[in-house]
DSSP file (Angstrom, degrees, kcal/mol; ACC not computed):
  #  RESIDUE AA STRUCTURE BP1 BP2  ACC     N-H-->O    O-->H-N    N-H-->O    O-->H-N    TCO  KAPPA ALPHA  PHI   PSI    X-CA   Y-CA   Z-CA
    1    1 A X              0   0    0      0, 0.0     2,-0.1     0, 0.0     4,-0.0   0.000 360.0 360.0 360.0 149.3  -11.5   37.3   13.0
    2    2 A X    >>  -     0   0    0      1,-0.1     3,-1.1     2,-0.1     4,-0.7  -0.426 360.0-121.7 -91.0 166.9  -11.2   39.3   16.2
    3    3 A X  T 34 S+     0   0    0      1,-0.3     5,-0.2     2,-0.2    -1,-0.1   0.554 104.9  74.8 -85.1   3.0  -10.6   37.0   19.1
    4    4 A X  T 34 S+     0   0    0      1,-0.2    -1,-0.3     3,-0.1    -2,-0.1  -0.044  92.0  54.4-103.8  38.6  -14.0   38.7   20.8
    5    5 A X  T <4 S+     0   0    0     -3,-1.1    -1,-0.2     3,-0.1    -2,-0.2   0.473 101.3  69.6-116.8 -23.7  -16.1   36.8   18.5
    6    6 A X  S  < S-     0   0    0     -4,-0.7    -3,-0.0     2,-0.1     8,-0.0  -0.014  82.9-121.8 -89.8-173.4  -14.8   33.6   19.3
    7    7 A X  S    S+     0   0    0     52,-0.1     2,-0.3    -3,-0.0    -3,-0.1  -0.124  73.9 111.1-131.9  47.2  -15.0   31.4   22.4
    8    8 A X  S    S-     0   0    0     -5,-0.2     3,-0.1    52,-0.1    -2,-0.1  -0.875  70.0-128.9-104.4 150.8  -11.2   31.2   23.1
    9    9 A X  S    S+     0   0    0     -2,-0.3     2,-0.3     1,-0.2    -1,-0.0   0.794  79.2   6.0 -70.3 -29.4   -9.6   32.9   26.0
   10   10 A X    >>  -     0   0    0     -6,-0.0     3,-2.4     1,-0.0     4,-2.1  -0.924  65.0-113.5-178.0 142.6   -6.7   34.7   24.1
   11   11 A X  H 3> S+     0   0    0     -2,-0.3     4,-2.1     2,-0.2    -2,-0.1   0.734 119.9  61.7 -19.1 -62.1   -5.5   35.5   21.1
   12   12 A X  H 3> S+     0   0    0      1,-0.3     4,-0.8     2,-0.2    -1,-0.2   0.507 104.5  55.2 -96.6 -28.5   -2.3   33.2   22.2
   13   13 A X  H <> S+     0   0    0     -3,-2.4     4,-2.0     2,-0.2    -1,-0.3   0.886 107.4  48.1 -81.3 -35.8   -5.2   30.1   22.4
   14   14 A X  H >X S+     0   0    0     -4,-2.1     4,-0.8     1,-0.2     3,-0.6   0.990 106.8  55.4 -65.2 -47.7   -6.5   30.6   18.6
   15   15 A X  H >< S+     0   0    0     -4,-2.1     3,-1.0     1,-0.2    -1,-0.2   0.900 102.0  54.0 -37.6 -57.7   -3.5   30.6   17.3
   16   16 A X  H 3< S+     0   0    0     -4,-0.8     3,-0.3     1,-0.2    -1,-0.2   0.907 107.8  50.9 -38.6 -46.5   -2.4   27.3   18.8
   17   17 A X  H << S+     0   0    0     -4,-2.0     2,-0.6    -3,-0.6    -1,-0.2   0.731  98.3  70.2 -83.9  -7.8   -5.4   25.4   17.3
   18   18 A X  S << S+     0   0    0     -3,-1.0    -1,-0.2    -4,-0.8     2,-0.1  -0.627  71.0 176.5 -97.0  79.6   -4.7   26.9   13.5
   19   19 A X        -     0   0    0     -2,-0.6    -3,-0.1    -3,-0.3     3,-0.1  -0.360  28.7-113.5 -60.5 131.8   -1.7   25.0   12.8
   20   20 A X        -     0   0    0      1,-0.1     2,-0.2    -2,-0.1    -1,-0.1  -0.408  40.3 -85.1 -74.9 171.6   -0.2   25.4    9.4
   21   21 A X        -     0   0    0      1,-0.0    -1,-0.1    53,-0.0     3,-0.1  -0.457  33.7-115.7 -85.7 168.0    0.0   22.5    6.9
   22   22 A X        -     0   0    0     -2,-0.2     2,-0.2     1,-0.1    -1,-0.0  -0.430  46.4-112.2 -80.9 140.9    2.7   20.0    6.9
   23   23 A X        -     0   0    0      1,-0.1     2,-0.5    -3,-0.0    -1,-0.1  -0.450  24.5-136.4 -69.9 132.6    4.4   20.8    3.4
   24   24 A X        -     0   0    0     -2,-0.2    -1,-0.1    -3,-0.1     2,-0.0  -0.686  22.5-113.2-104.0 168.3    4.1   18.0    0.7
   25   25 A X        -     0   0    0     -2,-0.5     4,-0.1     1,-0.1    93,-0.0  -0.438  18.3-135.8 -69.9 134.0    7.2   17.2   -1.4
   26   26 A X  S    S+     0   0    0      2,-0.1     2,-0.3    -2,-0.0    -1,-0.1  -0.329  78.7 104.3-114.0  56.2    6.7   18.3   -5.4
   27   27 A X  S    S-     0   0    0      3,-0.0     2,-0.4     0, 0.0    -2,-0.1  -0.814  92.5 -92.8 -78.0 157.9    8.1   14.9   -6.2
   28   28 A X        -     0   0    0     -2,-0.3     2,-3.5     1,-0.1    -2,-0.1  -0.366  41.4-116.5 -68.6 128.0    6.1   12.3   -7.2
   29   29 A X        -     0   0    0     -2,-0.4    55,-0.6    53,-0.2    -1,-0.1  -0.262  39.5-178.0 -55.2  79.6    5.0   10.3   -4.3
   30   30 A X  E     -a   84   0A   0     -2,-3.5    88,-0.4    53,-0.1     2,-0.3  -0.459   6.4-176.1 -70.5 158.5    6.5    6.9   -5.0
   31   31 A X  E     -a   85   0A   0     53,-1.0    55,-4.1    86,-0.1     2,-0.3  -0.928  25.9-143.5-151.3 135.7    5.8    4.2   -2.4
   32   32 A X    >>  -     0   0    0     -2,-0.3     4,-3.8    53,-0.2     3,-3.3  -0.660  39.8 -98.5-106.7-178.9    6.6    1.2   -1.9
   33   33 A X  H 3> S+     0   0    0     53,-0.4     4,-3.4     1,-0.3     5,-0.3   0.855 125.1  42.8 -43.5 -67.7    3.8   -1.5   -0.4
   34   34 A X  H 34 S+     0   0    0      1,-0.3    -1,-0.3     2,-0.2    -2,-0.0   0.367 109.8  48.7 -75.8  16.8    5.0   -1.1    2.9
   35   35 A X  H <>>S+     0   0    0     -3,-3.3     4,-2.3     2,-0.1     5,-0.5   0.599 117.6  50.0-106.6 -50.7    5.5    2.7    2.9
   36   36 A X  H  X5S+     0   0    0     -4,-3.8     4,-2.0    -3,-0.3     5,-0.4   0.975 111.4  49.8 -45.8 -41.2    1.3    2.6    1.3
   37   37 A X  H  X5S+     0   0    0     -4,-3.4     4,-3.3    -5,-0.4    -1,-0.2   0.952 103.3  58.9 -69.9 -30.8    0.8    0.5    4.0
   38   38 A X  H  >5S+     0   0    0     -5,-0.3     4,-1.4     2,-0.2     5,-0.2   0.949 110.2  40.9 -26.5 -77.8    2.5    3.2    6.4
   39   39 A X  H  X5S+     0   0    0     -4,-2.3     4,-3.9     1,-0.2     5,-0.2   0.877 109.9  51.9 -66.4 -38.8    0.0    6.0    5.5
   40   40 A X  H  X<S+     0   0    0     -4,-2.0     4,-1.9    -5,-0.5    -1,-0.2   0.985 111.0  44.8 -82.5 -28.8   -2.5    4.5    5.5
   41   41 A X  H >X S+     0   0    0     -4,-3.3     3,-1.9    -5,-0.4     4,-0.8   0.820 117.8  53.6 -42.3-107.6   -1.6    2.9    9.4
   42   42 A X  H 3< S+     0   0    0     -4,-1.4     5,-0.3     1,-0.3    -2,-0.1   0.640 105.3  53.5  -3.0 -53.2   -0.6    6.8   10.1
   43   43 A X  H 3X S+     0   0    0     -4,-3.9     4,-1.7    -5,-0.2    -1,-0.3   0.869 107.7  48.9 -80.3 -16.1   -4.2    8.1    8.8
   44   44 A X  H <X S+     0   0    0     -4,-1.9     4,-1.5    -3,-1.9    -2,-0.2   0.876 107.0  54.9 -49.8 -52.2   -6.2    5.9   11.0
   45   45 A X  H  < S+     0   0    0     -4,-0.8    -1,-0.1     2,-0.2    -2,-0.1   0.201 112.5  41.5 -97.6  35.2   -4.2    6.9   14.0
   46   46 A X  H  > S+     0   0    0     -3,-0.2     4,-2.0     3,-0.1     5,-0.4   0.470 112.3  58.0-125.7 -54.3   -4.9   10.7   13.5
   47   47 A X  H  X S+     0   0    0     -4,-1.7     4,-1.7    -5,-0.3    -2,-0.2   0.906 112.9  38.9 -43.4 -35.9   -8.5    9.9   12.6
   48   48 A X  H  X S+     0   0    0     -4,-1.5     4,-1.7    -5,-0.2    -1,-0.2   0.977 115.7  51.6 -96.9 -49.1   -8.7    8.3   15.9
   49   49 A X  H  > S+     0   0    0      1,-0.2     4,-1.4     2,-0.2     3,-0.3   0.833 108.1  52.3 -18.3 -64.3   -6.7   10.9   17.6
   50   50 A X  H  < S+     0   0    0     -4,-2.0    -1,-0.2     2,-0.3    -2,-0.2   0.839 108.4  51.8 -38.5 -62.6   -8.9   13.5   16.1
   51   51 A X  H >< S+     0   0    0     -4,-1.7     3,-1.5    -5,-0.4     4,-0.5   0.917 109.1  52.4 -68.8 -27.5  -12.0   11.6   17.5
   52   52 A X  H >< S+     0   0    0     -4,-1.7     3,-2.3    -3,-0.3     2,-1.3   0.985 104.5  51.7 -52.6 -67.1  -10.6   11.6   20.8
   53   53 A X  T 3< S+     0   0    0     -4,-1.4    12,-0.3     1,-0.3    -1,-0.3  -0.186 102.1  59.8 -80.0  38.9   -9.9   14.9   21.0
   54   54 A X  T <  S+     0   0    0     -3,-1.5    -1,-0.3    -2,-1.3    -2,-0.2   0.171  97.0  65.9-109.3 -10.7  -13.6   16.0   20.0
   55   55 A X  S <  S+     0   0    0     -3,-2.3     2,-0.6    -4,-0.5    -2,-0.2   0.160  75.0  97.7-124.5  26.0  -14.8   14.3   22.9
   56   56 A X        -     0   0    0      2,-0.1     9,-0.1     1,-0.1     6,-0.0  -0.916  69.5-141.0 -96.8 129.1  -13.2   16.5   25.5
   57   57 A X  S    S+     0   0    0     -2,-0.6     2,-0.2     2,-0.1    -1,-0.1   0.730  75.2  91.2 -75.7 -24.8  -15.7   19.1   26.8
   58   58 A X     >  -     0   0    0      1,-0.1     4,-1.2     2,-0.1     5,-0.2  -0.562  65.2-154.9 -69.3 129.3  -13.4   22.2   27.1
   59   59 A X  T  4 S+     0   0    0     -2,-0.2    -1,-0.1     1,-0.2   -52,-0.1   0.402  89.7  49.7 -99.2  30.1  -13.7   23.8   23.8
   60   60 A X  T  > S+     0   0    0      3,-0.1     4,-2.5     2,-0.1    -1,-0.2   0.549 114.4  45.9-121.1 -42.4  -10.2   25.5   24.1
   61   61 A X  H  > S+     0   0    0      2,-0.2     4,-1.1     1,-0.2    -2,-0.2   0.680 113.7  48.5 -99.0 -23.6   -8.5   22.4   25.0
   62   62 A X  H >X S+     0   0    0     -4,-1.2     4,-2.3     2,-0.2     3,-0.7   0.955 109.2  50.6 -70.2 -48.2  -10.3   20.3   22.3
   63   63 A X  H >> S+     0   0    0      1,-0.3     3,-3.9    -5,-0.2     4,-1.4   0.992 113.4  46.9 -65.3 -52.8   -9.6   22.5   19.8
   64   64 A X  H 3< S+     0   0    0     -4,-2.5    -1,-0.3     1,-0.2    -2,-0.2   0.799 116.0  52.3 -44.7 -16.0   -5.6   22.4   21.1
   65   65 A X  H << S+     0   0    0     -4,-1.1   -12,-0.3    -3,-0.7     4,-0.3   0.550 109.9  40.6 -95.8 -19.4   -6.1   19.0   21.0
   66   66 A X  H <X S+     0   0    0     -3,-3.9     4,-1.4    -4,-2.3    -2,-0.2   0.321  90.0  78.6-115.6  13.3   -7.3   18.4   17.7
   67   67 A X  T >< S+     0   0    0     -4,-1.4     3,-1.7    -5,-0.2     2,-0.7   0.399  90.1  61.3 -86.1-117.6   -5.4   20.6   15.4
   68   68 A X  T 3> S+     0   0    0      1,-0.4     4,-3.4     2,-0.1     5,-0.2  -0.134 113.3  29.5  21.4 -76.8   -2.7   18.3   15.4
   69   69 A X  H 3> S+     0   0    0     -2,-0.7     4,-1.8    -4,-0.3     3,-0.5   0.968 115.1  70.1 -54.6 -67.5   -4.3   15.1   14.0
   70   70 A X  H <X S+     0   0    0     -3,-1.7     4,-2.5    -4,-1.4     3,-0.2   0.743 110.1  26.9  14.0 -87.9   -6.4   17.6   12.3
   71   71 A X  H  > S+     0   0    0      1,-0.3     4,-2.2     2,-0.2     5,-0.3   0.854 117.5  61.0 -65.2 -27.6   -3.6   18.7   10.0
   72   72 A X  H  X S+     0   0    0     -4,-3.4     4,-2.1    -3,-0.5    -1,-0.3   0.916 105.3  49.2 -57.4 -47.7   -1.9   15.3   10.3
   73   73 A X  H  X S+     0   0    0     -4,-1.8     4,-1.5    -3,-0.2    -1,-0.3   0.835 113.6  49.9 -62.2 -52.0   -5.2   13.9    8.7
   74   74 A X  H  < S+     0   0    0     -4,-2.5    -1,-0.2    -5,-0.3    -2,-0.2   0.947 107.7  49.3 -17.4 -78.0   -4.8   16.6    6.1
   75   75 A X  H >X S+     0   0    0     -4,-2.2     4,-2.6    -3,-0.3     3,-2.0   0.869 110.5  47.8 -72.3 -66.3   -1.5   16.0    5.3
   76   76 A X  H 3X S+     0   0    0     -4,-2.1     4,-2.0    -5,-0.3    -2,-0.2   0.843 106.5  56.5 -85.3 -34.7   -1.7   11.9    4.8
   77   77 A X  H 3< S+     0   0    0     -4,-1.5    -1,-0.3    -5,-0.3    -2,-0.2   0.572 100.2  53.2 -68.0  -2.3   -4.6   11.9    2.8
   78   78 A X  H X> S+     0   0    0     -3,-2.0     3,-0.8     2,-0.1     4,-0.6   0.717 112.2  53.0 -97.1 -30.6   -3.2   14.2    0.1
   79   79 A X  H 3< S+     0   0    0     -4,-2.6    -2,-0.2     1,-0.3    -3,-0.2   0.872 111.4  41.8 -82.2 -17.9   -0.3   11.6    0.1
   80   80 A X  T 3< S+     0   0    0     -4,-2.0    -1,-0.3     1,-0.3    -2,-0.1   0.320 111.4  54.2-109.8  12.9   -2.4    8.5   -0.4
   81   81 A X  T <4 S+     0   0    0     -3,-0.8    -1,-0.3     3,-0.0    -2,-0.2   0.333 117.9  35.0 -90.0  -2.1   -4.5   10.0   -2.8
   82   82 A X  S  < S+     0   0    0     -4,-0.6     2,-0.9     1,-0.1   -53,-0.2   0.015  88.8 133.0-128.1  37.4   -1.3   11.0   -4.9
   83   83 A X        -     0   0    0    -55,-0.1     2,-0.8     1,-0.0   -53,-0.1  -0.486  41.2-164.7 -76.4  63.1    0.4    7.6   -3.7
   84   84 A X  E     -a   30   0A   0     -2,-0.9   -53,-1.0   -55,-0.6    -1,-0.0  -0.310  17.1-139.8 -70.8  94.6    1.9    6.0   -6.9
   85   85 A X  E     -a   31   0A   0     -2,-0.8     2,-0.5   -55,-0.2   -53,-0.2  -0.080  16.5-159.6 -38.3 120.8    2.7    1.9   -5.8
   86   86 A X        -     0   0    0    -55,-4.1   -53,-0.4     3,-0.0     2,-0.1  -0.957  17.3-132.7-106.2 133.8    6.1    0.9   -7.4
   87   87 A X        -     0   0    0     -2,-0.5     3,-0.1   -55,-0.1    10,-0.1  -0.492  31.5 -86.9 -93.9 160.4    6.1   -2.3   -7.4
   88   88 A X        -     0   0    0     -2,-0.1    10,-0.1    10,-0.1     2,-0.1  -0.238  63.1 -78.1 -87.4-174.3    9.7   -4.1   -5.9
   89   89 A X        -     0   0    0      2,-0.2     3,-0.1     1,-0.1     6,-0.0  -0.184  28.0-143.3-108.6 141.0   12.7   -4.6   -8.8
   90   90 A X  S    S+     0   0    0     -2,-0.1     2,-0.3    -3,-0.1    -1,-0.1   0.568  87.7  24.8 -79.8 -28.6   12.3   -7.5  -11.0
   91   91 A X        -     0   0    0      3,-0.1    -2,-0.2     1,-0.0    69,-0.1  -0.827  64.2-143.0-143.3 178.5   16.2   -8.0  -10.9
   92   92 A X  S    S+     0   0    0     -2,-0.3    -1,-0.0     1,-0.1     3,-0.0   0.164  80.5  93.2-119.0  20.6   18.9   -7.1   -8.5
   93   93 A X  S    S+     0   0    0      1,-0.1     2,-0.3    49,-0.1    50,-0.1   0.538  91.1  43.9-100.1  -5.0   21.8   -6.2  -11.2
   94   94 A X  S    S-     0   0    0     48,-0.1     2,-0.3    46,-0.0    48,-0.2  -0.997  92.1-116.4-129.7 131.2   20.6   -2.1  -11.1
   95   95 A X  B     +B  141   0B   0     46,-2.6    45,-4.0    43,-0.4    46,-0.6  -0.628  53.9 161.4 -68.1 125.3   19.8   -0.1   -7.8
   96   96 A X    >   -     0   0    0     -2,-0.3     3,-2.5    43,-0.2    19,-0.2  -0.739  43.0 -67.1-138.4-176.4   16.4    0.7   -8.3
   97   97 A X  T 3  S+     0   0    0      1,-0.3    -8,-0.1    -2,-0.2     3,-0.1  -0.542 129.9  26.7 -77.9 132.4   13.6    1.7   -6.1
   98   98 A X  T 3  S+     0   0    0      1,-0.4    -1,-0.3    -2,-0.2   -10,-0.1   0.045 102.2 133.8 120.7 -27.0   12.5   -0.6   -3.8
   99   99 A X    <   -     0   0    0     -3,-2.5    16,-1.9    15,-0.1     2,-0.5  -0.232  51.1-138.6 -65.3 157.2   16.5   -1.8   -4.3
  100  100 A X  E     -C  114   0C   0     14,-0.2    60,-1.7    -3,-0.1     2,-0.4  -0.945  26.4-161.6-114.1 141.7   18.6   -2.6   -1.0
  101  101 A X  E     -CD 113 159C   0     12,-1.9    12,-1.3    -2,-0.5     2,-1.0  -0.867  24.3-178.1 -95.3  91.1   22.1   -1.3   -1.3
  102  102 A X  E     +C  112   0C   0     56,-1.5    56,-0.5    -2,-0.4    55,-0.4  -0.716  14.0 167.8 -95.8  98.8   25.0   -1.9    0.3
  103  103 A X  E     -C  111   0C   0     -2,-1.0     8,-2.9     8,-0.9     2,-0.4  -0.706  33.1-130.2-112.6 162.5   28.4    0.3   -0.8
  104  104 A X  E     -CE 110 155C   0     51,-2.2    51,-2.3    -2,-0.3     6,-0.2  -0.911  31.2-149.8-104.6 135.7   32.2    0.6    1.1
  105  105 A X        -     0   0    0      4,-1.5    50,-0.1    -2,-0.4    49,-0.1  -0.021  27.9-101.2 -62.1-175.7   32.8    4.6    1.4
  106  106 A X  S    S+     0   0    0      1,-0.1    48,-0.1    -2,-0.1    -2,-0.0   0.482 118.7  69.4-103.5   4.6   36.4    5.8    1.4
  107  107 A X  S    S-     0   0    0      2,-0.0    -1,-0.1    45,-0.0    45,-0.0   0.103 123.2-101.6 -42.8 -20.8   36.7    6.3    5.1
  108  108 A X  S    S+     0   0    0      1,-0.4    -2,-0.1     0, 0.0     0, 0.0   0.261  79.8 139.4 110.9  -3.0   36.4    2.3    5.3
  109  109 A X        -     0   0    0     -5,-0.1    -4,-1.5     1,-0.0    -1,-0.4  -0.277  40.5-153.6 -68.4 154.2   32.4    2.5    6.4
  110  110 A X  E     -C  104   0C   0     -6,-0.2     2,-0.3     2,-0.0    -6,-0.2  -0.953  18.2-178.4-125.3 130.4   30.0   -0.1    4.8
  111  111 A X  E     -C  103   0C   0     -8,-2.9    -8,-0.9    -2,-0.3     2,-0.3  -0.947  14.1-170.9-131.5 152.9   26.2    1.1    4.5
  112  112 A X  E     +C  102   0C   0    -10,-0.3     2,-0.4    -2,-0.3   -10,-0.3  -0.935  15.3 164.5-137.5 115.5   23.3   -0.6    3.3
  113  113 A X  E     -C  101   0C   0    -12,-1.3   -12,-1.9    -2,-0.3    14,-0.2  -0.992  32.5-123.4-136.0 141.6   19.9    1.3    2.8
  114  114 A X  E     -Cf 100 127C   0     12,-2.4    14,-2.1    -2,-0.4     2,-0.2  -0.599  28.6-124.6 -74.3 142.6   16.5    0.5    0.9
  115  115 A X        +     0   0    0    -16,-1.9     2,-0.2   -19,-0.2    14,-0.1  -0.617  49.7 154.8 -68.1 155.2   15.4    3.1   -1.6
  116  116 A X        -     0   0    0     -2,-0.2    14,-0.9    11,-0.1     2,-0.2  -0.721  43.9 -72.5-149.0-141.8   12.2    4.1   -0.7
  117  117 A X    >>  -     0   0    0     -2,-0.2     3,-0.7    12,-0.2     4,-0.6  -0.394  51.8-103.1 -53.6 165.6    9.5    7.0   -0.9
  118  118 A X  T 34 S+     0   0    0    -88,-0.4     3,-0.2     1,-0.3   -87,-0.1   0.925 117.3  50.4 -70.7 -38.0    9.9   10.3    1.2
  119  119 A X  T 34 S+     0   0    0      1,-0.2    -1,-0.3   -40,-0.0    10,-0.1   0.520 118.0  41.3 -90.7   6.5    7.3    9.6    4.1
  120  120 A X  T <4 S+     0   0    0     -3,-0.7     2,-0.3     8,-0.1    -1,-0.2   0.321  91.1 103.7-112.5 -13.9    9.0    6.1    4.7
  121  121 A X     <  +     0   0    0     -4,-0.6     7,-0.2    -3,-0.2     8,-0.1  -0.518  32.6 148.1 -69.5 155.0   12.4    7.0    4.4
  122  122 A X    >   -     0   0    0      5,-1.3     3,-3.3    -2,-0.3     5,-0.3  -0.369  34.0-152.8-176.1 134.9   14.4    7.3    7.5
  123  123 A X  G >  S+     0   0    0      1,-0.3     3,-2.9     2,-0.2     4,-0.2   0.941  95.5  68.2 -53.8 -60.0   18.6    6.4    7.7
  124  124 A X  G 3  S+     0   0    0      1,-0.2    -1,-0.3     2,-0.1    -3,-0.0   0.893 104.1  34.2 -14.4 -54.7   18.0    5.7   11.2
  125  125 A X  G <  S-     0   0    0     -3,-3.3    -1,-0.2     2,-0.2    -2,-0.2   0.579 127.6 -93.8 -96.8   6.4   16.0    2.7   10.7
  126  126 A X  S <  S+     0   0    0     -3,-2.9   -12,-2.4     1,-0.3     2,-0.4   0.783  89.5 110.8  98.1  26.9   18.3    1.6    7.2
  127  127 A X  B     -f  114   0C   0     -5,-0.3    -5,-1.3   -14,-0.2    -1,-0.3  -0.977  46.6-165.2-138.8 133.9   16.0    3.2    4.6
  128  128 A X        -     0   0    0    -14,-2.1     2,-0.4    -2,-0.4    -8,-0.1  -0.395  24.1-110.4 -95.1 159.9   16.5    6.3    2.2
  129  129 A X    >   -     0   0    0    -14,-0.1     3,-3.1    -2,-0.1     6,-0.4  -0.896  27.7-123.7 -87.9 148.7   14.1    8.6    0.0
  130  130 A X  T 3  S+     0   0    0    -14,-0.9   -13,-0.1    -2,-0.4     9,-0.1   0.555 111.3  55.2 -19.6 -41.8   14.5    8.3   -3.6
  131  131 A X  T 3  S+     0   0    0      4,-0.1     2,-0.4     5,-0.0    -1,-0.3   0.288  83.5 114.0-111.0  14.3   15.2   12.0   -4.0
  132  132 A X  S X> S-     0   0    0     -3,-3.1     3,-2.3     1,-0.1     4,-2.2  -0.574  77.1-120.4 -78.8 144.8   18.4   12.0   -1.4
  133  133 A X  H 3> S+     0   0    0     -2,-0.4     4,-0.6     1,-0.3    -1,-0.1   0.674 111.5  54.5 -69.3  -1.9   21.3   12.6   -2.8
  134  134 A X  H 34 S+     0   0    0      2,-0.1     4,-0.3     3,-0.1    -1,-0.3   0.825 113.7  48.9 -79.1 -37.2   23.0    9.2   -1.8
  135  135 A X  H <> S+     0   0    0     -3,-2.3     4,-2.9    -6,-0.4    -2,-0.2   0.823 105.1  54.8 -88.1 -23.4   20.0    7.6   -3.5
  136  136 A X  H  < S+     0   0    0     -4,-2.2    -1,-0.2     1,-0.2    -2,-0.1   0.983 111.1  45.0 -61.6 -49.3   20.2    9.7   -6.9
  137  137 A X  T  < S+     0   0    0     -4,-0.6    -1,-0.2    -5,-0.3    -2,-0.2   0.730 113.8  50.8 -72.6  -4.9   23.8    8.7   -7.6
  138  138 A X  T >4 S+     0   0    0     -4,-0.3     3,-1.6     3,-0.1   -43,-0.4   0.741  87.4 106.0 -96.3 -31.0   23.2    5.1   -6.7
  139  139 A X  T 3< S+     0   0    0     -4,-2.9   -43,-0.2    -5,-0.2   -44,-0.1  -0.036  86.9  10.1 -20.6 119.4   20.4    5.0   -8.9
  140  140 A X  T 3  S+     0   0    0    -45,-4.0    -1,-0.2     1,-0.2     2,-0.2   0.935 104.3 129.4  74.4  23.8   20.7    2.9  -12.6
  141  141 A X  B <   -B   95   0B   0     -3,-1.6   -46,-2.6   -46,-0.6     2,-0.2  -0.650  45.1-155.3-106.3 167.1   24.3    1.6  -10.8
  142  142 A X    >   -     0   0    0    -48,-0.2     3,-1.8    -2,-0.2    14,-0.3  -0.929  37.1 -66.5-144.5 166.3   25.3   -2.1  -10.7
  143  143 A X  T 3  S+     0   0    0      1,-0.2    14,-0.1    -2,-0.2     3,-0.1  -0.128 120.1  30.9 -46.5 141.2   27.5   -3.9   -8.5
  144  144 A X  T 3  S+     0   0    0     12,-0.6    -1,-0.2     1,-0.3    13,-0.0  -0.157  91.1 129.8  87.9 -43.2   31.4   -3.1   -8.6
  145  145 A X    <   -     0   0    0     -3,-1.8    11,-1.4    10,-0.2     2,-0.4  -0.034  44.5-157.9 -38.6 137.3   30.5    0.9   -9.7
  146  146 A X  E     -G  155   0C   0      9,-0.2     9,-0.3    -3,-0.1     2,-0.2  -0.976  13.3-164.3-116.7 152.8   32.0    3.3   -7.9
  147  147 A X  E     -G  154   0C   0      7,-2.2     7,-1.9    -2,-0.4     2,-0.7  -0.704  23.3-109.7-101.8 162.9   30.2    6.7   -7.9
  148  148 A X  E     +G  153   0C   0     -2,-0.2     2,-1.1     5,-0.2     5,-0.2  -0.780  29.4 176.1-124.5 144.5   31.0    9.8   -7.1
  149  149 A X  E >   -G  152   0C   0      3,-2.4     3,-1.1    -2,-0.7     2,-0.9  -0.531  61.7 -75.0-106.6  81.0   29.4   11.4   -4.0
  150  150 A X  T 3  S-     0   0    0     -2,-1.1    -2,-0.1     1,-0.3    -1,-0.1  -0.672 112.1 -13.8  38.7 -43.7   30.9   14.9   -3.5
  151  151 A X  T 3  S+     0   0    0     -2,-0.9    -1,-0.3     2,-0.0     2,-0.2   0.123 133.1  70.4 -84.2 -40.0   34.3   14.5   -2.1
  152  152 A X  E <   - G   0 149C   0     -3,-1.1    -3,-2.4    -4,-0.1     2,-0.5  -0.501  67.7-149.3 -80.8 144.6   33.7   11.1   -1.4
  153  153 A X  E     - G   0 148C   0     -2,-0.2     2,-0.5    -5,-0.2    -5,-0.2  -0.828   9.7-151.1-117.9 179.8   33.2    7.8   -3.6
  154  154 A X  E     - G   0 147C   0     -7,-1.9    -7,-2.2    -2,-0.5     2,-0.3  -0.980   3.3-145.0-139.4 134.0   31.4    5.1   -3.0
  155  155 A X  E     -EG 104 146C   0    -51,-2.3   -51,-2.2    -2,-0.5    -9,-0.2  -0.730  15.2-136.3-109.3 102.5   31.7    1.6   -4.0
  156  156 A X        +     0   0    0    -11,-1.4   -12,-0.6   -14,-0.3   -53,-0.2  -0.572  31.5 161.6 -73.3 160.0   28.7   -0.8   -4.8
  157  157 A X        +     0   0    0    -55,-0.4     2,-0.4     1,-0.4    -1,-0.2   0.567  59.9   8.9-141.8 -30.9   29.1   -4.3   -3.2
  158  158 A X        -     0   0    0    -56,-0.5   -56,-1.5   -15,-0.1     2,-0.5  -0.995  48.2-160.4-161.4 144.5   25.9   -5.6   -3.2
  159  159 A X  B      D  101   0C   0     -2,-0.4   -58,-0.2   -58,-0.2   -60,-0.1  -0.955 360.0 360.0-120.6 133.3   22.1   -5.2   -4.4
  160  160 A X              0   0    0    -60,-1.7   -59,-0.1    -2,-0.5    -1,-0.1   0.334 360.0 360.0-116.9 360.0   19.2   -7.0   -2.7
């Protein structure tokens, strides 16, 4: 649509407010409770973004204001309608989703991370996705295995 049908200043403003959407994963969305509970925290506070930013009267600076949340809104409802709960590990004798993992590298490091879903994972805070490649090779393991993780191997020591 040409930008002289619309009621944006420039070109340079419509563009801002059609944001693309955030790409979903074509894994299966696994989750565990507190990654369900995640999204759905997460779509509330873009729905309430959202409503804030309708209730600005500039209609250049609403719409910049609301794509965001918009897509976010988008975005988090496609995951929690295609959210499959895994429920946590009946035993701790296989890394399994939901497991947490502790293994010694060969560099002398110890790490410990949760399996978890993609939207919950992040190493920062001690948590993995499912589909990362630390988490694939730990997968179906038991304590004592050692795997190997491209040059390196890695040692289970413990499953929680």
């Amino acid at each position: 649509m040409a930008v002289a049908f619309t009621k944006e200043e420039s070109f340079e403003t419509a563009s801002e407010t059609l944001l693309p959407d955030r790409p979903i994963s074509p894994h299966p969305n696994l989750v565990t409770e507190a990654g369900m509970k995640a999204l759905e925290d997460q779509l509330q506070e873009a729905r309430a973004a959202y409503e804030v930013a309708n209730a600005i009267d500039d209609v250049n600076e609403r719409r910049r204001q609301s794509a965001g949340p918009l897509r976010d809104a988008r975005y988090l409802t496609a995951r929690l309608r295609t959210a499959q709960l895994v429920a946590p590990p009946e035993t701790n004798e296989v890394v399994a989703f939901g497991s947490t993992v502790t293994f010694n590298r060969d560099d002398g490091r110890v790490q410990t991370y949760r399996i978890v879903g993609e939207d919950e994972a992040d190493p920062k805070k001690g948590t993995i996705s499912f589909v990362s490649p630390v988490a694939r090779w730990l997968l179906g393991k038991a304590v004592g295995d050692v795997v190997s993780a491209g040059e390196q191997e890695l040692e289970i020591v413990a499953i929680v």
